[in-house]
C-alpha positions as CSV (number, residue, x, y, z in Angstrom):
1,X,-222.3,-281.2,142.3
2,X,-225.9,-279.6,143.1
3,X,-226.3,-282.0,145.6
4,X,-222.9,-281.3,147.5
5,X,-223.3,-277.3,147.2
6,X,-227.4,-277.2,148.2
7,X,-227.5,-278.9,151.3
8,X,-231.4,-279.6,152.8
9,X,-230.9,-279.1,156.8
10,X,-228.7,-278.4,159.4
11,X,-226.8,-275.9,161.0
12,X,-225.1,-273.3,158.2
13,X,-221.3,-273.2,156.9
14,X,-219.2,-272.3,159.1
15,X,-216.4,-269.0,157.8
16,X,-213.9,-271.5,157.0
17,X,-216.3,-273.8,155.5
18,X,-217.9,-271.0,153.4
19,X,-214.3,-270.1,151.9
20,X,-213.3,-273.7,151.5
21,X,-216.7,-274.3,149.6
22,X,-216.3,-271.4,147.6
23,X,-213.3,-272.5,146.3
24,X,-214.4,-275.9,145.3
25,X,-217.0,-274.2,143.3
26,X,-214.6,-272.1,141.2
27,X,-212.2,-274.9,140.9
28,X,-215.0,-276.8,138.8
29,X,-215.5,-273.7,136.5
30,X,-214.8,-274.1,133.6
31,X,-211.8,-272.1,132.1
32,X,-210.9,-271.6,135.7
33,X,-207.5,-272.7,136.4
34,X,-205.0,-271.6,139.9
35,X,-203.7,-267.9,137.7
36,X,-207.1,-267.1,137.5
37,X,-208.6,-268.3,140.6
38,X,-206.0,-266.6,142.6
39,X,-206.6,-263.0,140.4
40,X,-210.5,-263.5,141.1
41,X,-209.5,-264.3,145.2
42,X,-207.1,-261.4,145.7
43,X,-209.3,-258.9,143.2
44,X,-212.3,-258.6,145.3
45,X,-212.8,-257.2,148.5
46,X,-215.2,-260.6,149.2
47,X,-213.0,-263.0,147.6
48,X,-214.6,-265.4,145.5
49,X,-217.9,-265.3,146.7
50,X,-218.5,-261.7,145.5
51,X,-216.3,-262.4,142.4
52,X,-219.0,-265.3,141.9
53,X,-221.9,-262.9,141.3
54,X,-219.8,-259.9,138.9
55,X,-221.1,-258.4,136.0
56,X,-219.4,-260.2,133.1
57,X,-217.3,-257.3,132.7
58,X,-216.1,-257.3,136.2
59,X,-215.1,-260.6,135.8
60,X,-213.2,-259.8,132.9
61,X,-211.3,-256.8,133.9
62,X,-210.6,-258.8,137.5
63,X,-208.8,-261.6,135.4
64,X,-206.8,-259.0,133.8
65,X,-203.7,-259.8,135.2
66,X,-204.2,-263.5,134.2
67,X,-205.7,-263.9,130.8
68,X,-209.2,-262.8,130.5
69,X,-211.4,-265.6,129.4
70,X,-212.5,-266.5,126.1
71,X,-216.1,-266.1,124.3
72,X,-216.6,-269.6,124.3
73,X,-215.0,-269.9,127.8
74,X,-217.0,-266.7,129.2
75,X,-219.6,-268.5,127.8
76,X,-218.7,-271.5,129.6
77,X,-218.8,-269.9,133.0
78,X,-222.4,-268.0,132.6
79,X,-223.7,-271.1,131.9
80,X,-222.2,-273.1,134.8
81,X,-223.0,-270.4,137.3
82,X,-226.8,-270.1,136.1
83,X,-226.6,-274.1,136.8
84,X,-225.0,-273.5,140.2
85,X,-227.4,-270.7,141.0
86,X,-226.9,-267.1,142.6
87,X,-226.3,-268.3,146.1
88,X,-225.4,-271.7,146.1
89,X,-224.3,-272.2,149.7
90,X,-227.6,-270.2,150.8
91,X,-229.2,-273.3,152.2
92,X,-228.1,-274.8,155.6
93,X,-225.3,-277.6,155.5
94,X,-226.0,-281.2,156.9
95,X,-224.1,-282.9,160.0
96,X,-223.1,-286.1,157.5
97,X,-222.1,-283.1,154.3
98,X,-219.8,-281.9,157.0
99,X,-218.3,-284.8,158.3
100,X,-218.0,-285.9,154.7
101,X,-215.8,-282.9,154.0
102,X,-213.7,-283.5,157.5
103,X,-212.8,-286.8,156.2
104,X,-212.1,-286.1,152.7
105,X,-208.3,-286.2,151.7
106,X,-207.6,-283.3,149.7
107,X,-205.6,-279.7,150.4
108,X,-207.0,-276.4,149.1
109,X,-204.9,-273.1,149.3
110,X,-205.9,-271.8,152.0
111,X,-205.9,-275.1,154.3
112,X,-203.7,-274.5,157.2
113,X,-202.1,-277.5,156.7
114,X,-201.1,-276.4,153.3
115,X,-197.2,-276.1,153.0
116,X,-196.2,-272.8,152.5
117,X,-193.7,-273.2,149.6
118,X,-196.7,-275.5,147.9
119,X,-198.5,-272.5,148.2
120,X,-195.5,-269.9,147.3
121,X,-195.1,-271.5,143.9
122,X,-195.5,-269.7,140.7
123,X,-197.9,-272.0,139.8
124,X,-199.5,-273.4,142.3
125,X,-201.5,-276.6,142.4
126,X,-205.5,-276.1,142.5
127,X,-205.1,-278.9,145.2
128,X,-203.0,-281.7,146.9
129,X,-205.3,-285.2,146.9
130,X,-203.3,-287.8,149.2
131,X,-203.5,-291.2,150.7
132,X,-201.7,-292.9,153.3
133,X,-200.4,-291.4,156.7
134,X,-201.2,-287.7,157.0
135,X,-198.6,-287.1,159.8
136,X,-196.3,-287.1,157.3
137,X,-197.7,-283.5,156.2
138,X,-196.5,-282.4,159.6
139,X,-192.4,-283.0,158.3
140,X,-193.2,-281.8,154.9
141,X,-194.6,-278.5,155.8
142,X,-191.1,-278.0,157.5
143,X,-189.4,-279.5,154.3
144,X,-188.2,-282.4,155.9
145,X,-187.9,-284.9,153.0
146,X,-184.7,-285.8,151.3
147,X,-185.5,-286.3,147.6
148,X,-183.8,-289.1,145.0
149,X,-184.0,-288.8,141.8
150,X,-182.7,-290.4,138.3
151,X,-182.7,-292.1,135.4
152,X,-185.7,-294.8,134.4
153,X,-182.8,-296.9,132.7
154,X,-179.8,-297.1,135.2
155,X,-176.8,-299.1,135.7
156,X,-177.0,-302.2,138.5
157,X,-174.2,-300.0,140.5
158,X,-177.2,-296.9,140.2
159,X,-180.0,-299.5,141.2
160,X,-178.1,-300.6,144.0
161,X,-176.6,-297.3,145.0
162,X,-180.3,-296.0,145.1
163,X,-181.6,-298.6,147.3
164,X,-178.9,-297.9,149.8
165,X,-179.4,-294.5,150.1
166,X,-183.5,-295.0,150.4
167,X,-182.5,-297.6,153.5
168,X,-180.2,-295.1,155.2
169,X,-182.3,-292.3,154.7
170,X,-185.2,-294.4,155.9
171,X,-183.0,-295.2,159.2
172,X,-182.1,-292.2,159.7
173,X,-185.7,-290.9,160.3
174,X,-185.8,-288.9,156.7
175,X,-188.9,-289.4,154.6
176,X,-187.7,-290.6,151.2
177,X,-189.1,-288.1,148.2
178,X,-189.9,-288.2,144.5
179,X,-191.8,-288.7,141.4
180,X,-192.1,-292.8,141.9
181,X,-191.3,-293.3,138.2
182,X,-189.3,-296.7,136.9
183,X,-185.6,-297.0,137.6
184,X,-183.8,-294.9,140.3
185,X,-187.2,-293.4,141.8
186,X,-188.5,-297.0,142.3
187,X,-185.2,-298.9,143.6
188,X,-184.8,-295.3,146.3
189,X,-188.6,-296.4,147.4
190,X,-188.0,-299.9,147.7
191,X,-184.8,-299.4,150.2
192,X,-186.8,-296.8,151.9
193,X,-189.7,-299.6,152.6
194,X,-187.4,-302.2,153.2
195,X,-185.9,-300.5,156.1
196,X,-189.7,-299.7,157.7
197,X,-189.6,-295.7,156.8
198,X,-192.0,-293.3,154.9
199,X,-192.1,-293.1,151.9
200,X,-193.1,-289.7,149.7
201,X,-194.3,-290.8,146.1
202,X,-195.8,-287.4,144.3
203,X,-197.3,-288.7,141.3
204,X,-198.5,-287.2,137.7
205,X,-201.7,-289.7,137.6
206,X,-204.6,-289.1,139.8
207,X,-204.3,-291.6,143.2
208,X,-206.4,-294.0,141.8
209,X,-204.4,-294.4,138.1
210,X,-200.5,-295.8,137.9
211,X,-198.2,-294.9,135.0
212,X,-196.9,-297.3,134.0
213,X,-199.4,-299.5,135.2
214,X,-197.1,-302.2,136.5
215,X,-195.6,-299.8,138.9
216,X,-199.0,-299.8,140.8
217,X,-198.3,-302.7,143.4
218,X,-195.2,-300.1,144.6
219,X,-197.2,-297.4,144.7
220,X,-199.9,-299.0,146.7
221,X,-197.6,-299.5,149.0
222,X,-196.0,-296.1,149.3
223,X,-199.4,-295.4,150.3
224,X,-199.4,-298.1,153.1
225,X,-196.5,-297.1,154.2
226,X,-195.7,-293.2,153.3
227,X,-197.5,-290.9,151.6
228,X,-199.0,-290.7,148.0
229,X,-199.8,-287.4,146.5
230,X,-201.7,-286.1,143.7
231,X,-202.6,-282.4,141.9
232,X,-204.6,-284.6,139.9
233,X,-208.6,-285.1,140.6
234,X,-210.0,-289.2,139.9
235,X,-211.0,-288.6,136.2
236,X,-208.7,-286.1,134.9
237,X,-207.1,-287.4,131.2
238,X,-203.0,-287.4,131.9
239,X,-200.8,-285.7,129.7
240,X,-197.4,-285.8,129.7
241,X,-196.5,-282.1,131.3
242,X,-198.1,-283.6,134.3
243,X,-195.3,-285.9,135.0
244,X,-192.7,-282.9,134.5
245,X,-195.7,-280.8,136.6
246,X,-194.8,-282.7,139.9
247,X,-191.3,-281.6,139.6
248,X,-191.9,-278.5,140.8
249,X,-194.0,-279.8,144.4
250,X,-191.3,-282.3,144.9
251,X,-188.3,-279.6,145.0
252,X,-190.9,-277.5,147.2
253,X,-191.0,-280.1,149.5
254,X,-187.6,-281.2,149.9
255,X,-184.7,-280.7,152.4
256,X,-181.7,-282.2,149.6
257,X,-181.8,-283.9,146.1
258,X,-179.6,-286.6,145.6
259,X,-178.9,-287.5,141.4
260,X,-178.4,-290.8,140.8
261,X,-177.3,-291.2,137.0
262,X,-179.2,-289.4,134.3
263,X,-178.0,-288.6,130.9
264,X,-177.5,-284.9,129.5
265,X,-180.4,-283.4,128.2
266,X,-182.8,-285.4,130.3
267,X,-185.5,-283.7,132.7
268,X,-183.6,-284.7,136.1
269,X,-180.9,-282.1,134.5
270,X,-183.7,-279.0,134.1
271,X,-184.9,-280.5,137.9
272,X,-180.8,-280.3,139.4
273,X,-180.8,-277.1,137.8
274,X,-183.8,-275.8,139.5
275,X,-182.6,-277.1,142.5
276,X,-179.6,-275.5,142.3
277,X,-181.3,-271.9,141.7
278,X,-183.3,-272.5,145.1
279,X,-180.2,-273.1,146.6
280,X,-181.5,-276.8,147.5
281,X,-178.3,-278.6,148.6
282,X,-177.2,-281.3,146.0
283,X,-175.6,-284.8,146.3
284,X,-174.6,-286.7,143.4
285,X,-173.5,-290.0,143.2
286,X,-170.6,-290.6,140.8
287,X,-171.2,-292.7,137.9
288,X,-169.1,-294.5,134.8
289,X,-167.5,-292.1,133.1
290,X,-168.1,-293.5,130.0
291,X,-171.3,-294.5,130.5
292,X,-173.8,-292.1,128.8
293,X,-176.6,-292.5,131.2
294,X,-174.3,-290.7,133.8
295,X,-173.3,-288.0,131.9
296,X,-175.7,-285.6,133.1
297,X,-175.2,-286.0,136.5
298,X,-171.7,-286.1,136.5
299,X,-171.5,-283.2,135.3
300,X,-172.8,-281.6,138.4
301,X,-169.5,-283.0,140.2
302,X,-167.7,-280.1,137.8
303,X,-170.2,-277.6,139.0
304,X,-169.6,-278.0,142.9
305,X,-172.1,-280.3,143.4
306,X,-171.4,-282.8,146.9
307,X,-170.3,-286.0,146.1
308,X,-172.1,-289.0,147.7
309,X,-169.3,-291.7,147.8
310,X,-171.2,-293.6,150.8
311,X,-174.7,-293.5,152.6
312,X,-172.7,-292.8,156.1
313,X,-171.5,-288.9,154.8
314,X,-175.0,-288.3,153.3
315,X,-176.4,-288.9,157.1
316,X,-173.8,-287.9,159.0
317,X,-174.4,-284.5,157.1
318,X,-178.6,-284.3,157.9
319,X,-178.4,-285.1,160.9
320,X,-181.3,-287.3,162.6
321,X,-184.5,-287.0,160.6
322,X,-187.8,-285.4,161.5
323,X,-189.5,-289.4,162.2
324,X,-186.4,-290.2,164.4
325,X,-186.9,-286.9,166.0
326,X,-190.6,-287.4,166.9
327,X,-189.4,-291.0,167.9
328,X,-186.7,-289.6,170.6
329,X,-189.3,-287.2,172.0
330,X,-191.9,-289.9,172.1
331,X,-189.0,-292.2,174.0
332,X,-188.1,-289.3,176.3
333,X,-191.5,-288.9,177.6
334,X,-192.2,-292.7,178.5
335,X,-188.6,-292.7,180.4
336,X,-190.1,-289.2,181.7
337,X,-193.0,-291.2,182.9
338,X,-191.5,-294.1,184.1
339,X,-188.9,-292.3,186.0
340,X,-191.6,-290.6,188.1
341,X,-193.5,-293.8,188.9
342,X,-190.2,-295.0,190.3
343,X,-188.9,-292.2,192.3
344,X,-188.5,-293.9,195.4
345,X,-187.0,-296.8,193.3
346,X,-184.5,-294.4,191.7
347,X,-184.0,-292.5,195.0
348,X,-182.7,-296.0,196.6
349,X,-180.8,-296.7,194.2
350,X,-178.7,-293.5,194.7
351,X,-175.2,-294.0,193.1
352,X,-175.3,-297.6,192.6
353,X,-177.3,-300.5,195.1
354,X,-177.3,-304.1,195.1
355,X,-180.5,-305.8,194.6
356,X,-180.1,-307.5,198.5
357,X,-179.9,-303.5,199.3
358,X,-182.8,-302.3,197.2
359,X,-184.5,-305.3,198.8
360,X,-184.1,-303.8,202.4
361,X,-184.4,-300.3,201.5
362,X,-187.7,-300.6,199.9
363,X,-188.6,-303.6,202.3
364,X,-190.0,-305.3,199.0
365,X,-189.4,-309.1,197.8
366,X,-186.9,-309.6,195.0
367,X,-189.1,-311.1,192.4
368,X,-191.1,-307.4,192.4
369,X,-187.9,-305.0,192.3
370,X,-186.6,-307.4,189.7
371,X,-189.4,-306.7,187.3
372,X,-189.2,-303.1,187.9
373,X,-185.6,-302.9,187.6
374,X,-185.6,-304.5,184.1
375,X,-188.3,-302.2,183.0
376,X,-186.0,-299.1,184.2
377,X,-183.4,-300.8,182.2
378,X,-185.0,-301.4,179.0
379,X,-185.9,-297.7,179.0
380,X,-182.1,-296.5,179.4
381,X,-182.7,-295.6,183.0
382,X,-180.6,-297.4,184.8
383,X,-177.8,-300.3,183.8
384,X,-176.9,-303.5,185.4
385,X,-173.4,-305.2,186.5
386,X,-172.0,-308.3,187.4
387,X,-173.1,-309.7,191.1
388,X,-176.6,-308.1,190.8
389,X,-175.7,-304.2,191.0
390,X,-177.5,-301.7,189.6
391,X,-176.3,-297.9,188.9
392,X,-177.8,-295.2,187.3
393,X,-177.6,-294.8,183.1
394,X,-174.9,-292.0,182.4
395,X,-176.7,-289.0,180.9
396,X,-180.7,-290.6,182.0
397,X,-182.9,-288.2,182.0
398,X,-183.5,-289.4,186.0
């Protein structure tokens, strides 16, 4: 930690630097959790680096509306910041210390590309850790995910439903959302991979731990594929309120839930009933009546929940996802481009030209306007007919 915070040589911290720096040092404090490092940021007119050198009494009556610390914790603190020192980022910081920080994968409050409603929440994580593909941040801060959920013991028709509805989400452009636990998490995941889309897996392990541990060759690849997302630093002992923890960042970050089977009584019901408060909309997918394991969702059909009879309503409802979205755009810009490389081309073509016609308007040799006119094809540009006629594409962006 000395080492990271007291850097030798080099040009100083930048502002944002300094802030994000500061906050990495409080978040190592101990008896410092996110209530109390937010009291201690909003408090004092520096933030936390004039919080960092307070009287002790300060600091107490700056925690106030948290929970002041402890003797032993108070302790604690004096004893970590006389370790630290007084001024611990008064020494310049190093080219490599910066890159080091550029590279590293973690979100602070603050970060710009922090979502708001991660931020917004009552209690709010001390910071996101992630692997995988960090474009994905881009649809989440927008809460573009579409989150399925359930029981870890479900029915083959809930195993199967689940898959289906993590393919057609996946090709519909919507990154596929939840806790990746056993059961109906894992089966929504696998669909979602199957079909090549992104998959969202916010776990209550740090990134480099998997619980249980035979659920680690999916998770890895989640993080291949999608995204992987921890509150958790490498190190941290897991408890069990961690795994009900990520609950909260999950229905943050989504656009929909959709229930596949859980029984009554079982966390999924507290998470559809949070959901429900935030006015998140909620599919279910209806399950054997007498099957106890469905209980709890079905239950939500009573309350005005949607029901999800087939994958084709679910989409049809959304709409095209965020990823098939940025795919369109991407597609409009190459027929964009391509269609202004071949003006003349198009301008020949007119209404509709034979390729004999094209050959003596553009005074070119078949084999060449052939190659071209496929490529204007394959991009939607144009169309071909029978006796070597070409025509312009209704509704081409020409």
């Amino acid at each position: 930690m000395g080492d990271l915070l007291r850097p030798r040589f080099g040009a100083g911290p930048s502002h944002l630097e300094r802030k994000r720096l500061w906050r990495l040092i409080w978040m190592t404090c101990p008896g410092i959790g996110a209530k109390r490092l937010q009291c201690l940021h909003e408090a004092r007119a520096g933030g936390l680096e004039q919080a960092w050198s307070a009287a002790p009494e300060d600091l107490q009556a700056a925690l106030a509306s948290a929970r002041r610390l402890g003797p032993s914790e108070l302790k604690a603190f004096l004893a970590y910041r006389e370790r630290i020192g007084a001024e611990p980022l008064s020494h310049p910081i190093t080219t490599e210390e910066r890159e080091r920080w550029s590279r590293r994968r973690q979100l602070l409050p603050g970060d710009r590309a922090m979502p708001t409603a991660i931020a917004n929440l009552e209690q709010p994580p001390l910071q996101l850790l992630w692997r995988g593909k960090g474009s994905l941040w881009a649809a989440l801060r927008e809460r573009q995910a579409v989150a399925v959920m359930g029981t870890r013991q479900p029915s083959r028709h809930g195993m199967e439903m689940a898959r289906r509805i993590g393919r057609a989400l996946a090709q519909a452009g919507w990154p596929v959302l939840n806790g990746l636990a056993e059961g109906i998490d894992a089966a929504a995941h696998q669909g979602c991979l199957e079909a090549g889309g992104a998959p969202i897996g916010v776990i209550g392990t740090p990134l480099t731990s998997a619980s249980p541990r035979h659920q680690r060759s999916l998770q890895e690849e989640v993080a291949r594929q999608g995204l992987l997302i921890s509150e958790w630093a490498e190190g941290t002992a897991v408890k069990p309120a961690h795994f009900s923890l990520r609950k909260r960042l999950i229905l943050a970050l989504a656009n929909a839930v959709v229930l596949v089977e859980f029984p009554e009584g079982s966390s999924c019901q507290r998470d559809a009933q949070r959901a429900w408060e935030k006015e998140i909309p909620l599919w279910v997918v209806p399950g054997d009546a007498g099957r106890p394991a469905a209980a709890g969702s079905n239950q939500w059909l009573q309350r005005g929940a949607t029901a999800l009879i087939n994958t084709e309503t679910l989409i049809e409802a959304l709409g095209p996802g965020p990823l098939k979205r940025v795919q369109a755009a991407a597609a409009s810009r190459i027929e964009q481009r391509l269609a202004g490389r071949e003006a003349l081309l198009l301008a020949a073509l007119g209404a509709g030209a034979s390729l004999d016609e094209l050959c003596r308007r553009l005074r070119s040799k078949p084999q060449l306007l052939s190659r071209r006119l496929l490529q204007l094809e394959l991009a939607g540009l144009i169309c071909s007919e029978p006796g070597l006629w070409w025509r312009p594409r209704a509704g081409a962006s020409l």
